[in-house]
Structure formats: structure tokens, C-alpha cells
N, C-alpha and C positions, 0 to 999 in steps of 0.2 A: 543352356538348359531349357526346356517348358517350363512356359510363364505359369503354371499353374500353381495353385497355392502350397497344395499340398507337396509338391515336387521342392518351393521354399522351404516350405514348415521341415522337412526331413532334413535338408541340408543345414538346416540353422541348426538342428537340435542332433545331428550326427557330425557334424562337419562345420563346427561353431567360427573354425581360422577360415575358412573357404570366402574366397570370394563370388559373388554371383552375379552369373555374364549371361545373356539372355542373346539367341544367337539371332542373326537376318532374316531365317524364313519367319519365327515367330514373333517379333516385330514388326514387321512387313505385312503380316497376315491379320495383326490385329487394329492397323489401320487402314486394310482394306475394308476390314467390317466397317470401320468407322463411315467411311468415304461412302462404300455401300447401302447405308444406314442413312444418310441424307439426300444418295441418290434417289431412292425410296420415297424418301418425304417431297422429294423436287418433282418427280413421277406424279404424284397423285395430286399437286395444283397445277401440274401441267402434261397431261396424258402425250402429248406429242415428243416427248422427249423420252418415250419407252425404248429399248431395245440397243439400251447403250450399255447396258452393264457391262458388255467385259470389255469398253472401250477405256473406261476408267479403274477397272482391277488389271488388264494386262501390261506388261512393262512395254513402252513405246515400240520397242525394235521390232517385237512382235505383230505391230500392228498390220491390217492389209490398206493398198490404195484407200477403199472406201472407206476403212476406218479412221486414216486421217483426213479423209474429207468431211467428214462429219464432223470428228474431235474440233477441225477446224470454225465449221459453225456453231459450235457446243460454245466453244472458246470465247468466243464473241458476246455472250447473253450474259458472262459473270453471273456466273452459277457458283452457290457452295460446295456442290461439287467439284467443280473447277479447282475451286482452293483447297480444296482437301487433297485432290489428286495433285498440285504442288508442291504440297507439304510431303506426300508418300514420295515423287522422285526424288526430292533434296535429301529423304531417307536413303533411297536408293546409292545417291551417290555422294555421299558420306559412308557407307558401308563400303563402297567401292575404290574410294580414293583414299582410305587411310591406312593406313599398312598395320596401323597397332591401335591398339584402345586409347596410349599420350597420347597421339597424332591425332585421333577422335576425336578427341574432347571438347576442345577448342573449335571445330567446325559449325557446329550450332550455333555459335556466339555470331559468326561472321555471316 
């Protein structure tokens, strides 16, 4: 379902037995803002590192040659960016490797 409130507030109050599964793209899409949101702030103490955003909102496979050449120097500076875009692929592929919500569960821990 959309993480949004109101889209909860109805289902609580119409559908009280329901469980609430919030699905990959919105997920996915609300710690892009995250990651986006710091790459912003890394931007403005350091202007030379403009013009990477969609190197760190697109999923790897997408990327071209020069985008991982860059990501590669990116890589190098441990940036908070960096670790945010970490944290999204290990999302990536926990949604991708678990078959069910059991099988899920338990992947964050590890």
C-alpha cells in the first residue's frame, strides 16, 4: 500500500484485521529522498561533487561506463552519501532475495 497517512488511518479504521505491507517501489523511493537529501548537503561544502545525482538514486545495472567511473572515485572520499546508497542496495536486495515476508525478516539482522 502507499506509505501515506491517510491511506493507514483508513485501513486501521475500515479494515481493523488487515495487515499493513508497504510495497518496494515506496520504500525504495523514500530512502532515495533520504540519500538525496544528504547528497545536497555534501554538494554545498563541496561544489565539485555536483552532478552525481542520479549516480546514487539509479540502481547499479543501470549505470553507464562513466558512471561507474566516477561512483568509483565517489567511493573513495566516504562520503555520507556513500553510506546511505548502501543502506538502499542492501534494501534492494533483501526485497529481491526473499521469496516471502518469513524469509524477510530475518535478513536485516544479518
Amino acid at each position: 500500500m502507499d506509505m501515506s497517512a491517510s491511506y493507514q488511518a483508513g485501513v486501521c479504521e475500515h479494515l481493523p484485521w488487515a495487515a499493513i505491507t508497504f510495497d518496494e517501489f515506496h520504500v525504495i523511493q523514500l530512502v532515495n529522498r533520504a540519500v538525496d537529501a544528504v547528497r545536497r548537503q555534501e554538494v554545498k561544502r563541496a561544489p565539485e561533487r555536483r552532478r552525481t545525482r542520479y549516480i546514487w538514486l539509479q540502481d547499479k545495472h543501470a549505470w553507464s561506463n562513466r558512471q561507474k567511473a566516477r561512483f568509483a572515485e565517489l567511493k573513495r572520499r566516504n562520503l555520507k552519501t556513500h553510506r546511505g546508497f548502501r543502506f538502499q542496495e542492501t534494501l534492494r536486495e533483501l526485497f529481491h532475495s526473499a521469496q516471502s515476508a518469513v524469509q524477510a525478516e530475518p535478513l536485516p539482522d544479518r
